[in-house]
N, C-alpha and C positions, 0 to 999 in steps of 0.2 A: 193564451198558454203557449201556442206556439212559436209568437215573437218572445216572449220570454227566455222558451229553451233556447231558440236563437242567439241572444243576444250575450248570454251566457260563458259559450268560446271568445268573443270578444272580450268579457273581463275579464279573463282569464289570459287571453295574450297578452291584453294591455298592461299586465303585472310586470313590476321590473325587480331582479333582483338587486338585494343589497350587497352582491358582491359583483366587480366587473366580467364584463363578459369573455368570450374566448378570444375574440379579435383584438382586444386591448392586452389582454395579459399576454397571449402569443407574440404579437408584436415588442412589449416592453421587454419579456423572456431573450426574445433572438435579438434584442440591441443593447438589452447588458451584457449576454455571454458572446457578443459580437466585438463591445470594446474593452471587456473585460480579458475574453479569453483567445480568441480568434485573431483578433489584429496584432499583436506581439506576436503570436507563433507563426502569424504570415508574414510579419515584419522577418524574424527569424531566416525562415526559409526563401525569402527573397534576395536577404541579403549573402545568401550560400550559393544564391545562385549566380549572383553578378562573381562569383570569385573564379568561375569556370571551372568546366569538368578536370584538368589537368593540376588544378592548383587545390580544386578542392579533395580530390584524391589524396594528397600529396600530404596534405594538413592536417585531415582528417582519417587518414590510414597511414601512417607515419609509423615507426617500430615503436615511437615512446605511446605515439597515442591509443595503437594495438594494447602495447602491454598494460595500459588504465580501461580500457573497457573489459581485456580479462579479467582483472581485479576487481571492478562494479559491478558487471554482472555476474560473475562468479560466487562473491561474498554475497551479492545480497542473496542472490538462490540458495546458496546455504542457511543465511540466515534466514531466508522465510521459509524453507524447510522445517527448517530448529524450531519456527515460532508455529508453525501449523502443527506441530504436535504438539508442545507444549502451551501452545494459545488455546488449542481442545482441551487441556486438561483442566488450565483453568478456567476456561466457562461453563465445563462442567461441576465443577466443585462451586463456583457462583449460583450457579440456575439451581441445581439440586440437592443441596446440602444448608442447612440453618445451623448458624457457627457462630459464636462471641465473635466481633471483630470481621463481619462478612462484606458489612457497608465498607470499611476503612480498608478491607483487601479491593475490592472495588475500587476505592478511590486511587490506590496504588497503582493497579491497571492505567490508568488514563495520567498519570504522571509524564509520560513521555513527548503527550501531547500538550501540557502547561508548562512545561521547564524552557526556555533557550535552546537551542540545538548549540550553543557554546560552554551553558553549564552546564549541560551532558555532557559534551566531552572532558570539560575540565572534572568533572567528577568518575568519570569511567577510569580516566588516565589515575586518576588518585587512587584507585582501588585496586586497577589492574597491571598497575606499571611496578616495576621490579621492586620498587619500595613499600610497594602499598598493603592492603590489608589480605588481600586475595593475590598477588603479584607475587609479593615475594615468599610464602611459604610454594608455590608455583616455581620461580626460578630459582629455588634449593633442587628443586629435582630434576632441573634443565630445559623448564617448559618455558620459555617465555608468551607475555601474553598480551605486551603491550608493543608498541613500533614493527608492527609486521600486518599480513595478510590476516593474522589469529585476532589481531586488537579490531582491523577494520569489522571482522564476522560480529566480535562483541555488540561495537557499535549501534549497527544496522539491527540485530538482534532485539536490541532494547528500543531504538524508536520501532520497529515493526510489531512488536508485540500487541499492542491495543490494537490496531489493526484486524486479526485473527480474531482476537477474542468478543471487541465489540461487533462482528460482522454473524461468528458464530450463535453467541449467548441470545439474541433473540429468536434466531431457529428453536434452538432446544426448549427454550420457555416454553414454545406454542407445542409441541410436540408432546409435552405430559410423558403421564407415564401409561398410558392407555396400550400403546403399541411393546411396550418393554415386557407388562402384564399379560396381554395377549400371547405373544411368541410362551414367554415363562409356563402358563397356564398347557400348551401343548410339548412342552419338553424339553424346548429349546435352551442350553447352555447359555451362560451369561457372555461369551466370546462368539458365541452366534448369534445373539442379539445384537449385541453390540454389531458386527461384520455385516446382517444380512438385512439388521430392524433400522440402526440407527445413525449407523455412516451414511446412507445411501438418501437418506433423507436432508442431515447436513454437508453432505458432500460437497452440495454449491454454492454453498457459504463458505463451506472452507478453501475454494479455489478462490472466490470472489477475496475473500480476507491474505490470500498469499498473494494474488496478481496485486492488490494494494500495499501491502507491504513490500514486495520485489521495487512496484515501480517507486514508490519511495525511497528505497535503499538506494538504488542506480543513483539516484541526484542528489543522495545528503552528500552534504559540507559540512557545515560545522561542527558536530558530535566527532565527526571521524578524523578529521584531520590534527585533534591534539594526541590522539590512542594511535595514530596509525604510522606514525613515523614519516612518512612525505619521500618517501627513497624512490626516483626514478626507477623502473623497471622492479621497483619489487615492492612497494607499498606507496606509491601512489596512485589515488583515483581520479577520475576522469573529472566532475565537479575539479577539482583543484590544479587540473594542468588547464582549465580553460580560465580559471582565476589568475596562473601563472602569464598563459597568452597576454590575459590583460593588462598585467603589470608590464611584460614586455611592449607594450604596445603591439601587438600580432595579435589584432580585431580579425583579421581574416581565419587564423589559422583556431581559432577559438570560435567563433562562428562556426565553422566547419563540425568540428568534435561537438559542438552544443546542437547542432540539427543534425546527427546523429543519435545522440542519444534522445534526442526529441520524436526521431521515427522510428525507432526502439521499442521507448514507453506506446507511441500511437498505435502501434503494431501488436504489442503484448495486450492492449485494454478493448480494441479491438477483437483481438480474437477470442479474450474473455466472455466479452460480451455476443460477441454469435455463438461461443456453446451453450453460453446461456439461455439465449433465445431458444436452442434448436434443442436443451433438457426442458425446459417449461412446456415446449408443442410435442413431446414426448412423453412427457407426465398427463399432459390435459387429454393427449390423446388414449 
C-alpha cells in the first residue's frame, strides 16, 4: 500500500501537457517581439545616433519640424479627447440598450480599422471639403473644415474612435447593473451614479482607450494628409514632413523627427502603463 502511494507522485509528474511549456513559449515570445518589434526600433534609434548631437538637434528641432509636432500632438489630443467622450457614449448605448440595428451600429464602430487609411482620407475629404455634403453647408457660414488644423482633428477623430469604444465596452459589460441598483436603491441621483458608481470603475479603460488613440493619431499618414492640406507651418504633420525628408533624400533629417516621435509614443505608453499598474495594486489593495 505504501509503495503504491509512493509511486503515485511519480505518475503524476511523469504527465506531460498538451500544450508547450513556459520555457518554449517564453523563448519563441521574446524572439518574435525581438525581430518583429525591437530590432527596427533599434535599428531606428541607432541610426539617430550616428547623426550626432549637433546635427540631430538641428533636424529634428528645426522651426518646420517644431511647428508638425504641434500639429500631431495637439490634433490628436483633441481628438482623443473628442473620442473619449463620445467613444463612452457609444459603448454605452452598445452594452446597455437592445435596439433594431445594434449588431450593424457595432459593425460601423470597427469600420476605421477595415477601411485603408487612404480611403479614409479620400472619403473624409469628400464630405468635409468645401464642396462636400457636410463641408459646404459649413463654409456658407465661414467654417471651413477641410485643408487646415480642423480637417487634421476630423481625421484622427475617426480612426481613434474604435479605439475608446472597443477598450471601454467590455468594462461596462462586466460591471452589470448591480452597482447602478445599489447606489439608486439608497438615494443616489442618476449624475451620481454615474460620477461616484461608474466612471471610477471604467476610468482605466478610458485612459487606456485615449493613450491608444492619441498614440495612433501622432503617426497617421494616410487619412490625414488628403483632409489636411499639407501647408508648412500650418497644416502639416510630422508623419509627412518625414515622408518629405525622404523624397528629398534627407534620410538623416527624417530619421531624427522619426525617433522623436518614436520616444514620444514610448514615453506616453509607458507612463500609461505604470498608472496602471500602480491603480490595480490600489484596487487590490
Amino acid at each position: 500500500m505504501a509503495t503504491a502511494t509512493r509511486s503515485l507522485p511519480r505518475k503524476r509528474r511523469g504527465r506531460h501537457s498538451p500544450l508547450p511549456g513556459l520555457g518554449l513559449t517564453l523563448t519563441v515570445t521574446i524572439l518574435w517581439l525581438t525581430i518583429l518589434l525591437l530590432l527596427p526600433l533599434v535599428a531606428l534609434v541607432a541610426k539617430s545616433v550616428t547623426l550626432g548631437p549637433g546635427h540631430f538637434v538641428e533636424a529634428a528641432f528645426s522651426r518646420r519640424a517644431i511647428a508638425s509636432y504641434e500639429l500631431s500632438f495637439g490634433a490628436a489630443l483633441v481628438a482623443s479627447a473628442i473620442n473619449a467622450v463620445f467613444g463612452l457614449l457609444v459603448a454605452w448605448v452598445l452594452v446597455r440598450y437592445r435596439f433594431p440595428g445594434r449588431r450593424l451600429l457595432g459593425a460601423v464602430v470597427d469600420l476605421p480599422f477595415a477601411l485603408p487609411t487612404a480611403v479614409a482620407g479620400i472619403a473624409l475629404t469628400a464630405v468635409y471639403a468645401n464642396s462636400g455634403w457636410v463641408g459646404k453647408p459649413a463654409s456658407a457660414i465661414g467654417l471651413q473644415l477641410a485643408y487646415n488644423p480642423i480637417g487634421v482633428v476630423i481625421a484622427l477623430t475617426f480612426i481613434g474612435l474604435p479605439f475608446v469604444v472597443r477598450t471601454v465596452e467590455p468594462v461596462l459589460a462586466d460591471m452589470g447593473h448591480g452597482f447602478e441598483e445599489a447606489a439608486a436603491t439608497l438615494g443616489a441621483r442618476r449624475w451620481t451614479i454615474f460620477r461616484r458608481v461608474i466612471l471610477p470603475e471604467i476610468f482605466p479603460a478610458l485612459v487606456t482607450g485615449f493613450a491608444l488613440a492619441f498614440a495612433r493619431g501622432v503617426g497617421e499618414y494616410g487619412s490625414v494628409i488628403f483632409i489636411a492640406g499639407n501647408m508648412p507651418f500650418k497644416s502639416e504633420i510630422s508623419p509627412l514632413l518625414i515622408v518629405t525628408k525622404l523624397e528629398e533624400y534627407d534620410y538623416a533629417g527624417a530619421t531624427a523627427i522619426a525617433t522623436v516621435l518614436l520616444v514620444a509614443s514610448l514615453v506616453l505608453l509607458l507612463l500609461i502603463n505604470a498608472w496602471q499598474g500602480h491603480e490595480l495594486r490600489r484596487r487590490s489593495a
